[in-house]
N, CA, C and O atoms as CSV, one atom per row, in Angstrom:
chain,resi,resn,atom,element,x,y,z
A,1,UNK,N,N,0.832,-1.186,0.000
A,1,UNK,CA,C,0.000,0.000,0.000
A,1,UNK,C,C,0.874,1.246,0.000
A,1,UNK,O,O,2.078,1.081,0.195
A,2,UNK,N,N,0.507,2.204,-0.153
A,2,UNK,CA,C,0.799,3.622,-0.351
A,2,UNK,C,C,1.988,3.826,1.002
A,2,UNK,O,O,3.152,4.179,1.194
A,3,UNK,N,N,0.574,3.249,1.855
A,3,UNK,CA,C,1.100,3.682,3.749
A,3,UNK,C,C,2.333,2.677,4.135
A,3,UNK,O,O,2.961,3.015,5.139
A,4,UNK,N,N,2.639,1.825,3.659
A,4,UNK,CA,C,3.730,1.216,3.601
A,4,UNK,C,C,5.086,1.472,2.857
A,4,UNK,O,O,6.218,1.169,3.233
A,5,UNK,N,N,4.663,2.146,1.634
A,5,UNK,CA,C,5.857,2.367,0.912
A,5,UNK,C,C,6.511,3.758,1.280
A,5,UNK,O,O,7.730,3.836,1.128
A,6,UNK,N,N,5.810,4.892,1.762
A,6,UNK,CA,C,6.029,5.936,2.646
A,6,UNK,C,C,6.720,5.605,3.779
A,6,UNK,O,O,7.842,6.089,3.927
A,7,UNK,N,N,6.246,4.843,4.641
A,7,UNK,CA,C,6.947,4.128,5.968
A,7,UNK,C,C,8.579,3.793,5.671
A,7,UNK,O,O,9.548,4.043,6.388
A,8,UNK,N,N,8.532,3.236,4.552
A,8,UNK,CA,C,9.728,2.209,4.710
A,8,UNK,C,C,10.538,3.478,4.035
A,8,UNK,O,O,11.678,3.550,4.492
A,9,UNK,N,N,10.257,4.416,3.139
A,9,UNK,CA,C,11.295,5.369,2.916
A,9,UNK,C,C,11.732,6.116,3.966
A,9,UNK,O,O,12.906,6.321,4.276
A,10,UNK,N,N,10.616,6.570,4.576
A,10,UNK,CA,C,10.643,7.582,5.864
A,10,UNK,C,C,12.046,6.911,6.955
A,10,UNK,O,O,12.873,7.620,7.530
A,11,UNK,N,N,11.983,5.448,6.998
A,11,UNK,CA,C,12.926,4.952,8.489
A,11,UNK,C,C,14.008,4.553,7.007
A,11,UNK,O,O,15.189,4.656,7.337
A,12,UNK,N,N,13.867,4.216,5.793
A,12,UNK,CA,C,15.579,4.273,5.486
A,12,UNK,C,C,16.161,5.827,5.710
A,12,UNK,O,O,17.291,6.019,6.159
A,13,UNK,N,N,15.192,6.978,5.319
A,13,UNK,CA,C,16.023,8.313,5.017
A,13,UNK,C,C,16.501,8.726,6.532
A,13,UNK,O,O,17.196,9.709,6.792
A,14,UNK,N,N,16.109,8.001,7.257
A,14,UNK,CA,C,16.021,8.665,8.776
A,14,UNK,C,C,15.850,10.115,8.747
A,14,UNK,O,O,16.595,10.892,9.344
A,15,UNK,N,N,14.865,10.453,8.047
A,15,UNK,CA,C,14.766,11.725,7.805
A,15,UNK,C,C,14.525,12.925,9.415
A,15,UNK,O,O,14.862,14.089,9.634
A,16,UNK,N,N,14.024,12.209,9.971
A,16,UNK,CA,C,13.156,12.669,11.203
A,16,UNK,C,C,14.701,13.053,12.479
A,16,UNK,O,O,14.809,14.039,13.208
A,17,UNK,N,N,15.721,11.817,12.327
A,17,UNK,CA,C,16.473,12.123,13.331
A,17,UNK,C,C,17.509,12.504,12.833
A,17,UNK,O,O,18.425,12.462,13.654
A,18,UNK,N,N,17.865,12.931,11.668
A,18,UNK,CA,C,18.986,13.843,11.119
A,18,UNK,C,C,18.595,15.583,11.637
A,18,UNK,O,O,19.407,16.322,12.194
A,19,UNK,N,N,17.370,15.900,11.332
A,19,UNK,CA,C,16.855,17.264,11.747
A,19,UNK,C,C,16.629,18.034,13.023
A,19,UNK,O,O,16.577,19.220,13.346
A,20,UNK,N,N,16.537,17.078,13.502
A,20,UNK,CA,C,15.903,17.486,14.757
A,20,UNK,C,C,16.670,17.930,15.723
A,20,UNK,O,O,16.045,18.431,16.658
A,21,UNK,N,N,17.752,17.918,15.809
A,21,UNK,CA,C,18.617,18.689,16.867
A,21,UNK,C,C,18.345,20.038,16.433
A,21,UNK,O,O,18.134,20.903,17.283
A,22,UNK,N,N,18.322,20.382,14.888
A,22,UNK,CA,C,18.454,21.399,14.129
A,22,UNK,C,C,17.657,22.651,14.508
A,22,UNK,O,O,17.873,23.844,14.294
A,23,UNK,N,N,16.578,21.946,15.198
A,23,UNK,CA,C,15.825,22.406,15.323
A,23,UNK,C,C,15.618,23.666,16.063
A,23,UNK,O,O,14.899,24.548,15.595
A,24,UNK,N,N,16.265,23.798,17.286
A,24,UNK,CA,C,16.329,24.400,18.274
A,24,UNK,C,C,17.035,26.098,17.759
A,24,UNK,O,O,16.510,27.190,17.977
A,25,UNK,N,N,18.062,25.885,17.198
A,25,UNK,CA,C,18.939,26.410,16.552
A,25,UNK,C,C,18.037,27.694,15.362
A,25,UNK,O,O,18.074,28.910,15.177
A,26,UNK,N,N,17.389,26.648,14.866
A,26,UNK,CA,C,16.783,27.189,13.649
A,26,UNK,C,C,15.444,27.716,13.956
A,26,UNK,O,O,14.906,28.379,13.070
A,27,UNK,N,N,14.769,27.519,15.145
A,27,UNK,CA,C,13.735,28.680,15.930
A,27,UNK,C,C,14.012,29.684,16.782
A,27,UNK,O,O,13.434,30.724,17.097
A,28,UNK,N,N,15.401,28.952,17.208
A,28,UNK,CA,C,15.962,30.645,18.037
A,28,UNK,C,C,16.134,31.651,16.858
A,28,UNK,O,O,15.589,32.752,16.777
A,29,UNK,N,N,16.780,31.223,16.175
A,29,UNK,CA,C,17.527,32.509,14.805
A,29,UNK,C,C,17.240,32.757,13.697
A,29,UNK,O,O,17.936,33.494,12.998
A,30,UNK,N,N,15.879,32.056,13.189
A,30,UNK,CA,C,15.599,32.136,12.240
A,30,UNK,C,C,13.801,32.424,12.483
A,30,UNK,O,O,13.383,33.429,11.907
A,31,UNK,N,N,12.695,31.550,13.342
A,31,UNK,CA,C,11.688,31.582,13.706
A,31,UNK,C,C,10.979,30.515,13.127
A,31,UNK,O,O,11.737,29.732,12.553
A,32,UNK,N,N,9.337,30.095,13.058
A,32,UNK,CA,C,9.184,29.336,12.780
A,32,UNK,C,C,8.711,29.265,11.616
A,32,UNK,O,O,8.513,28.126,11.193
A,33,UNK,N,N,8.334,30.569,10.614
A,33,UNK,CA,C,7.908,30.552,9.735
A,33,UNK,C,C,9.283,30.143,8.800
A,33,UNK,O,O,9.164,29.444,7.793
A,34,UNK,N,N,10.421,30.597,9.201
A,34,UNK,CA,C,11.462,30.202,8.480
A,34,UNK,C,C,11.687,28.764,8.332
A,34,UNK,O,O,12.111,28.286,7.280
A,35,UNK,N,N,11.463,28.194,9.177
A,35,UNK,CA,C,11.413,26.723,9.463
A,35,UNK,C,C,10.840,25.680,8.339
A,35,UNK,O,O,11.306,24.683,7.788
A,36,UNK,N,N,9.682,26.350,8.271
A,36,UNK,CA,C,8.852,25.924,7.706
A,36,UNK,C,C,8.780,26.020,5.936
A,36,UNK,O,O,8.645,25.133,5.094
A,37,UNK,N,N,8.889,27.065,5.851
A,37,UNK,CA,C,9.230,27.457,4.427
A,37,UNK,C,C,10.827,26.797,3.958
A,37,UNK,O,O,11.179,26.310,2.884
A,38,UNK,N,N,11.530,26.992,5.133
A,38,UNK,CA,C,12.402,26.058,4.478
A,38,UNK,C,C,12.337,25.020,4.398
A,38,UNK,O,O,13.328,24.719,3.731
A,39,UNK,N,N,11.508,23.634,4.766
A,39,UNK,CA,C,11.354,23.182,4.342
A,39,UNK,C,C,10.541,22.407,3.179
A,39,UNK,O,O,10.580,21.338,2.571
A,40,UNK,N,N,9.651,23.804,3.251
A,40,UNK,CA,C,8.862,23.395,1.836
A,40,UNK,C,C,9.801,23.586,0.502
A,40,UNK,O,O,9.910,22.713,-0.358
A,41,UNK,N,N,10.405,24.747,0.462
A,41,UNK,CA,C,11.626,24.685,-0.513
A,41,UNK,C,C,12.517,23.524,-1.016
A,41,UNK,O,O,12.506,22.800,-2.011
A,42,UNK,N,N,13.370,23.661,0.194
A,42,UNK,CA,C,14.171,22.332,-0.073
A,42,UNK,C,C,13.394,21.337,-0.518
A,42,UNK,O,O,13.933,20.841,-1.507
A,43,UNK,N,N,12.428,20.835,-0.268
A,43,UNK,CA,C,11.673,19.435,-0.325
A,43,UNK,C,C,11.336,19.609,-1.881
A,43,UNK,O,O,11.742,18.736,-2.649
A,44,UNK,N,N,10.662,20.624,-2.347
A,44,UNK,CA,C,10.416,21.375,-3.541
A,44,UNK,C,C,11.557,20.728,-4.719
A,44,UNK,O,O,11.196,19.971,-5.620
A,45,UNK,N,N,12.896,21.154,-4.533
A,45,UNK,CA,C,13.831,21.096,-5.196
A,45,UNK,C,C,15.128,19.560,-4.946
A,45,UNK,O,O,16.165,19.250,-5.533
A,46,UNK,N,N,14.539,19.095,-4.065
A,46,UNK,CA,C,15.249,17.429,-3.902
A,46,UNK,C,C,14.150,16.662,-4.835
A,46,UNK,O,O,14.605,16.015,-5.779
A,47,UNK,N,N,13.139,16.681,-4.695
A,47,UNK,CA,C,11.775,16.067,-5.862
A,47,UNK,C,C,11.995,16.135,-6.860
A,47,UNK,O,O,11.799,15.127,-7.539
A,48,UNK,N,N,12.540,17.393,-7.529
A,48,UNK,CA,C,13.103,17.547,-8.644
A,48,UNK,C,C,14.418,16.536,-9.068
A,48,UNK,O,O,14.354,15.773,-10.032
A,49,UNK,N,N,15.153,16.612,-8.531
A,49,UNK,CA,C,16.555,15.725,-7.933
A,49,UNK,C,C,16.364,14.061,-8.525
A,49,UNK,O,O,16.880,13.321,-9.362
A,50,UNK,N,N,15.003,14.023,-7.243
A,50,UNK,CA,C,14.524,12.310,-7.544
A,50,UNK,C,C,14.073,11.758,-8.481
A,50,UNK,O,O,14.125,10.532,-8.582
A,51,UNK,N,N,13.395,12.717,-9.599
A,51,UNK,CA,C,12.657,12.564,-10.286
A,51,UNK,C,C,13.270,12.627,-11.598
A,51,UNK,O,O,12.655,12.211,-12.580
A,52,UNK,N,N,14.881,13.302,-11.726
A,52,UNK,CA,C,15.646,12.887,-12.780
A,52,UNK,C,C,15.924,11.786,-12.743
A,52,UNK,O,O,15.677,10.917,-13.579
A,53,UNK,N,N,16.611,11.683,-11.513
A,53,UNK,CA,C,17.518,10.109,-11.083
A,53,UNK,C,C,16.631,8.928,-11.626
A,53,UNK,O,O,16.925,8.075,-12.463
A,54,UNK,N,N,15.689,9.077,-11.059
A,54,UNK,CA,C,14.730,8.154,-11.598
A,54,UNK,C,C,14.849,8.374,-12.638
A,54,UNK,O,O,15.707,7.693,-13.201
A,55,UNK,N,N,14.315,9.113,-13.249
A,55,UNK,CA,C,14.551,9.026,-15.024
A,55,UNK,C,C,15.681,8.369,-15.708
A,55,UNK,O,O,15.543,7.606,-16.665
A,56,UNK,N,N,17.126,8.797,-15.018
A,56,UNK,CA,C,18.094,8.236,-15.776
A,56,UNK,C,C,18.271,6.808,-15.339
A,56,UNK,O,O,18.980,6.020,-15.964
A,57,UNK,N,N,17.631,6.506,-14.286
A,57,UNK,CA,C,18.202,5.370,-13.476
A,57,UNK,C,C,16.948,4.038,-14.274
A,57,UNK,O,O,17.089,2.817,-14.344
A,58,UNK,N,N,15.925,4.815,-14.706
A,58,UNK,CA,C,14.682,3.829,-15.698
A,58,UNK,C,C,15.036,3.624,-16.759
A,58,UNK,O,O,14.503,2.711,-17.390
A,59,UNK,N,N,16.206,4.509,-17.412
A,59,UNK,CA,C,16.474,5.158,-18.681
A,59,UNK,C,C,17.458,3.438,-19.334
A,59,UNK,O,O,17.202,2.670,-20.261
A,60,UNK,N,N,18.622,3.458,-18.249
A,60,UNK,CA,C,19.348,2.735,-18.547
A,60,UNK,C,C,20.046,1.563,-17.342
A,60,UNK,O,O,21.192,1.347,-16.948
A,61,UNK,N,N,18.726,0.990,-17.034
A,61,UNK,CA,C,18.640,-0.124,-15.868
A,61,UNK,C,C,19.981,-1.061,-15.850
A,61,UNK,O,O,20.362,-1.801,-16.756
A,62,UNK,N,N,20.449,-0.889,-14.881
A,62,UNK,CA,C,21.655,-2.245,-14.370
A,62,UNK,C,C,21.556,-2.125,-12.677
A,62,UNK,O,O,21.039,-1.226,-12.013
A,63,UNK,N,N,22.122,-3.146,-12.302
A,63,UNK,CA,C,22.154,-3.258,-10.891
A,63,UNK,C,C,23.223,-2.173,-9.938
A,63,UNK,O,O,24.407,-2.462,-9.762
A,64,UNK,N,N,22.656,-1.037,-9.435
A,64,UNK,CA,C,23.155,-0.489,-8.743
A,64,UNK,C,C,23.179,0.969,-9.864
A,64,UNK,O,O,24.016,1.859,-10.015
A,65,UNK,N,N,22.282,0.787,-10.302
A,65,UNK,CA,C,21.932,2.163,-11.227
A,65,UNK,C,C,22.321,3.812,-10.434
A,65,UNK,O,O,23.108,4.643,-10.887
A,66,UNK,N,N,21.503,3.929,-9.158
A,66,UNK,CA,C,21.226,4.813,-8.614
A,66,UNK,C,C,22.980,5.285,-8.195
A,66,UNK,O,O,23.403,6.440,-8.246
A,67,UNK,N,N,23.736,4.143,-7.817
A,67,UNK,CA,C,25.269,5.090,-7.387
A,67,UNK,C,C,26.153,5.120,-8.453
A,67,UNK,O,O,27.243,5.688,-8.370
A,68,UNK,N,N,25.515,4.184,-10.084
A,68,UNK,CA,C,26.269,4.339,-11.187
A,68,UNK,C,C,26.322,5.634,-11.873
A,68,UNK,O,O,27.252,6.392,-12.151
A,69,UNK,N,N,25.150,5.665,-12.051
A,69,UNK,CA,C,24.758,7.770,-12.678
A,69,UNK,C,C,25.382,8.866,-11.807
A,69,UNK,O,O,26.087,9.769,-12.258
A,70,UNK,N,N,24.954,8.653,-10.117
A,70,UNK,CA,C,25.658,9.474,-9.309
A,70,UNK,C,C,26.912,9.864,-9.582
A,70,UNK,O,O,27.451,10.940,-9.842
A,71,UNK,N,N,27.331,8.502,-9.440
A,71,UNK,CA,C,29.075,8.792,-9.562
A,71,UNK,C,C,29.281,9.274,-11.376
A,71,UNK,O,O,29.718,10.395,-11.634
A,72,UNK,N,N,29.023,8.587,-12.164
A,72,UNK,CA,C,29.522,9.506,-13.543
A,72,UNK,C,C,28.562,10.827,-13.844
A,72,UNK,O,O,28.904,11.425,-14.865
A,73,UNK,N,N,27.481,11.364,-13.179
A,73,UNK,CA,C,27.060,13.046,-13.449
A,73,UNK,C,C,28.008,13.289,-12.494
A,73,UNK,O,O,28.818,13.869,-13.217
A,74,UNK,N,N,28.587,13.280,-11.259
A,74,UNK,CA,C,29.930,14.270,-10.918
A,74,UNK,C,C,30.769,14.168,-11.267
A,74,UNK,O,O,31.599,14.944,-10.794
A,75,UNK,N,N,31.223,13.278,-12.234
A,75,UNK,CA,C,32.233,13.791,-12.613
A,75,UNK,C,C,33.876,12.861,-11.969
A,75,UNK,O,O,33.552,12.254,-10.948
A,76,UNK,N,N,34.866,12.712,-12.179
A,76,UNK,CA,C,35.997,11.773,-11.613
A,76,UNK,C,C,36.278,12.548,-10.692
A,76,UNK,O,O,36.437,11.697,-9.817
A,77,UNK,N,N,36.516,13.749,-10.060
A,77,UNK,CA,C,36.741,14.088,-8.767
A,77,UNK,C,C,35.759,14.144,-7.713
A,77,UNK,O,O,36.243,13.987,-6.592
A,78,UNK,N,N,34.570,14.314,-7.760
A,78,UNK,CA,C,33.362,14.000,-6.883
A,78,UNK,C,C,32.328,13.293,-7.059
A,78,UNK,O,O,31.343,13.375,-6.326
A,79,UNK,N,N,32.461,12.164,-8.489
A,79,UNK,CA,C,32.070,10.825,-7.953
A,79,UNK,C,C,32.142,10.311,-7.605
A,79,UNK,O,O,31.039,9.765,-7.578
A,80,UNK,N,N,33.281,9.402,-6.694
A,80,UNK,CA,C,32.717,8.448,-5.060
A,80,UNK,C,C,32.414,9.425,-4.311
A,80,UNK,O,O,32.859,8.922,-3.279
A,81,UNK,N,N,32.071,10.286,-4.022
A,81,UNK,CA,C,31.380,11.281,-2.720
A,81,UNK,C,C,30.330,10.771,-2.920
A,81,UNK,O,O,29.659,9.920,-2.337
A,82,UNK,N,N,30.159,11.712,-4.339
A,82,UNK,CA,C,28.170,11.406,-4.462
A,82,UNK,C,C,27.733,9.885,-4.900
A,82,UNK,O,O,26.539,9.946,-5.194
A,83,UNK,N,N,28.045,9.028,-5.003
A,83,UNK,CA,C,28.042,7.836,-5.056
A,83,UNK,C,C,27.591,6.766,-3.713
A,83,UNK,O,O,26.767,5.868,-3.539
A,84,UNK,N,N,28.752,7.510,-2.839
A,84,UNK,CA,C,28.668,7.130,-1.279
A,84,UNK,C,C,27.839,7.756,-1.083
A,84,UNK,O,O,26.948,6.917,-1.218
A,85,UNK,N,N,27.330,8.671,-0.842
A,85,UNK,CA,C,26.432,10.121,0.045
A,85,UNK,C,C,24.636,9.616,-0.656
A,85,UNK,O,O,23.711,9.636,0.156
A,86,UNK,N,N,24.316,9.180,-2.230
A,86,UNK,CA,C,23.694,8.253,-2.577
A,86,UNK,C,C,23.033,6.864,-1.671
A,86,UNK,O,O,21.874,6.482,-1.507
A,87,UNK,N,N,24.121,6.433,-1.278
A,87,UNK,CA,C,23.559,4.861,-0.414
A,87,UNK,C,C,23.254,5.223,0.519
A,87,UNK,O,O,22.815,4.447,1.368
């Protein structure tokens, strides 16, 4: 179902406990509307992100697609970063 495939992205990205210290930080000095909007932004423009990858990664299927494209769109000096930073 829908509610499952959401779930299981949500606890690989650990999205929830990467941020959250952040938090504190980013309502003292920024407020909460900032908060917020930033994350509608960002979220905005990583979608975009996913939605190539996917494309190239449907485009030209092999096993381990997603850190193969990574690593050759950066390029030989910052493809294993984004390759690693990928998984």
């Amino acid at each position: 179902t829908m509610f499952k495939t959401l779930a299981i992205s949500f606890s690989t990205m650990t999205l929830f406990t990467r941020i959250t210290p952040l938090y504190g930080s980013s309502l003292q000095y920024a407020g909460l509307a900032t908060l917020v909007w930033g994350w509608v932004v960002v979220s905005f423009f990583t979608w975009f992100v996913g939605i190539a990858m996917a494309e190239i990664c449907s485009s030209f299927p092999m096993t381990g697609s997603l850190y193969f494209w990574a690593a050759h769109l950066a390029g030989p000096k910052w493809g294993p970063f984004s390759s690693w930073f990928c998984a």
